[in-house]
Each structure stands twice: as structure tokens, then as C-alpha cells.
C-alpha positions as CSV (number, residue, x, y, z in Angstrom):
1,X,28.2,115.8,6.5
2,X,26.2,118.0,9.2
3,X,23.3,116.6,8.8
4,X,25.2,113.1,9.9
5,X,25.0,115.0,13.6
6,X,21.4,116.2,13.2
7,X,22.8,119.8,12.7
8,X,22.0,122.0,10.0
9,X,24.4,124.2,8.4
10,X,22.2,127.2,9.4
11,X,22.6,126.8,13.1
12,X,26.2,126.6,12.8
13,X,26.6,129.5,10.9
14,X,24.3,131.5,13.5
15,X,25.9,129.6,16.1
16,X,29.6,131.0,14.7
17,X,28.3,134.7,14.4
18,X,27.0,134.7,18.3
19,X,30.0,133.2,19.3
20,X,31.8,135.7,17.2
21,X,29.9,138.5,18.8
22,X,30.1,137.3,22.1
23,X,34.1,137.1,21.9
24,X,34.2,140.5,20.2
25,X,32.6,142.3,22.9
26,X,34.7,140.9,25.4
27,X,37.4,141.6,24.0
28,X,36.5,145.1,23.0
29,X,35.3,145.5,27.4
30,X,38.7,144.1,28.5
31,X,40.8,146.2,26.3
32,X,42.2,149.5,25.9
33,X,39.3,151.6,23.7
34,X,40.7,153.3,20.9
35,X,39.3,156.9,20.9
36,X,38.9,159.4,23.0
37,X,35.7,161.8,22.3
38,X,33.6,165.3,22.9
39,X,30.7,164.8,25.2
40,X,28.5,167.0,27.4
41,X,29.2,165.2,31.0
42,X,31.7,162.6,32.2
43,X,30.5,159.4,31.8
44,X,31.2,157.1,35.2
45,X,34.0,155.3,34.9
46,X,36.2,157.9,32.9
47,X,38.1,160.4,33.4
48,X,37.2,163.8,31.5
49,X,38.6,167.7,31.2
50,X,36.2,170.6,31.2
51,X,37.7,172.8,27.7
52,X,38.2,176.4,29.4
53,X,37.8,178.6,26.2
54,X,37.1,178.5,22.4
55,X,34.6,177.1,20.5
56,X,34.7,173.7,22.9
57,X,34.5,176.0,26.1
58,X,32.2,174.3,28.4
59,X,32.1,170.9,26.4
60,X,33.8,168.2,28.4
61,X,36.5,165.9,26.8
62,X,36.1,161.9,27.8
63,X,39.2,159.9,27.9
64,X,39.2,155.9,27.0
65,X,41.7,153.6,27.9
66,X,44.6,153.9,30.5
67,X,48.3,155.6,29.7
68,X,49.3,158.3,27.9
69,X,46.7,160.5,26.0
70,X,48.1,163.7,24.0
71,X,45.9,166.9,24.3
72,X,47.1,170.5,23.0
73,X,44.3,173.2,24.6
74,X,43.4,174.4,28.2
75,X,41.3,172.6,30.3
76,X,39.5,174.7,33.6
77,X,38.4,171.4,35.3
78,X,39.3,167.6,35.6
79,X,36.7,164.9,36.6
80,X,38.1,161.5,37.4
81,X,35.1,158.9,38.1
82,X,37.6,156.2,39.4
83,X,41.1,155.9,37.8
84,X,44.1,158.8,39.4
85,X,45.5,160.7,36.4
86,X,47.8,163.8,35.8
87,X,47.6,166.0,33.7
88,X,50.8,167.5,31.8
89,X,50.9,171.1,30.8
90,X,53.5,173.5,28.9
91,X,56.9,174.8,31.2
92,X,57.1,170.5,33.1
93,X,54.0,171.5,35.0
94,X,51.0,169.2,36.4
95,X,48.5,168.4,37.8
96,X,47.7,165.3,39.8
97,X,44.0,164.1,39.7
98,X,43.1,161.7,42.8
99,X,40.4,159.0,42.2
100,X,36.9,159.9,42.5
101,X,37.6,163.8,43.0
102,X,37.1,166.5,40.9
103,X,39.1,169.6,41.1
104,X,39.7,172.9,38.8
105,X,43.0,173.4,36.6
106,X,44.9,175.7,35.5
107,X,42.9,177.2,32.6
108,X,45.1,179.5,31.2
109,X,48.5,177.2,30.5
110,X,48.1,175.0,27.4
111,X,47.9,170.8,28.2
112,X,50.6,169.2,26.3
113,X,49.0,165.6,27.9
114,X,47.0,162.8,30.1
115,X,48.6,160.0,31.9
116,X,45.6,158.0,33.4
117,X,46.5,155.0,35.8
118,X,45.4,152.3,36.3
């Protein structure tokens, strides 16, 4: 039946899995990433805390995605690289994190969460 259009059933297949690839990284670009991760620097593009003591202290924490993040330690610096977010501690306090600026936190309340906006 393929061969009736001069096509083999090996270039379908390998045309279906670049298509499926192709469509899968758009998707994943245009969508909300799923995890949120340890690194050593911010990335551009996200917004990150700077851990302020324990085992992490120094070691800088990368969010993915807009909205709501939860988080439960204390953070000594924030780092947005495009997107405003606050950030939520312990006692209805917060901080508010303009785009593109990076300012110091309150590292000794504990973080309770992230809203990032976008």
C-alpha cells in the first residue's frame, strides 16, 4: 500500500518520530516545566534564591514555570532574570522581587513560598 505512493514504510516511521520530536519539544518550550532544581548560578531566564545556611548555604535554588512554588528554608538573596516574583515567608511576610533586579532577603525567617508572574 506505501509503496503505491513511492514511500517506504521506513521514511514514515522516521518521518513520525521527527515530527513526534519536533511537537514534543514545543510543547515542552511553551509550557509550564515541571521541576524546580539545585544549581550553582541562576540560569537567564529564571528566577533563583541564594540558600542562606545548612548544608545548601551558598547553592542557589532555580525555579521553572510561573505561579505558585512551595519552599520551606531561608533564602539570603533573590535573583530574578526577567519575570517579578514574591516571595512568602513565615508571620504574612514578603518580599517583592522586581524584574531584572536582584536584591538580599531576609535570611533569618523561614520561606513558606514563590509566586513568580508572568
Amino acid at each position: 500500500m506505501f509503496r503505491m505512493f513511492g514511500i517506504s514504510r521506513k521514511a514514515i516511521a522516521s518521518t513520525a518520530a521527527a515530527v513526534t520530536l519536533a511537537v514534543t519539544g514545543v510543547l515542552a518550550s511553551t509550557g509550564t516545566a515541571s521541576a524546580d532544581g539545585m544549581n550553582d548560578h541562576c540560569p537567564e531566564g529564571r528566577a533563583c534564591l541564594v540558600f542562606a545556611q545548612g548544608v545548601y548555604a551558598g547553592k542557589v535554588w532555580v525555579f521553572e514555570g510561573c505561579g505558585y512554588h512551595p519552599v520551606n528554608d531561608k533564602f539570603k538573596f533573590a535573583i530574578s532574570h526577567g519575570n517579578a516574583f514574591k516571595i512568602y515567608y513565615q508571620g504574612n511576610l514578603w518580599d517583592y522581587v522586581e524584574p531584572w533586579h536582584p536584591r538580599p532577603l531576609d535570611g533569618l525567617t523561614t520561606a513558606t513560598h514563590v509566586e513568580i508572574y508572568c
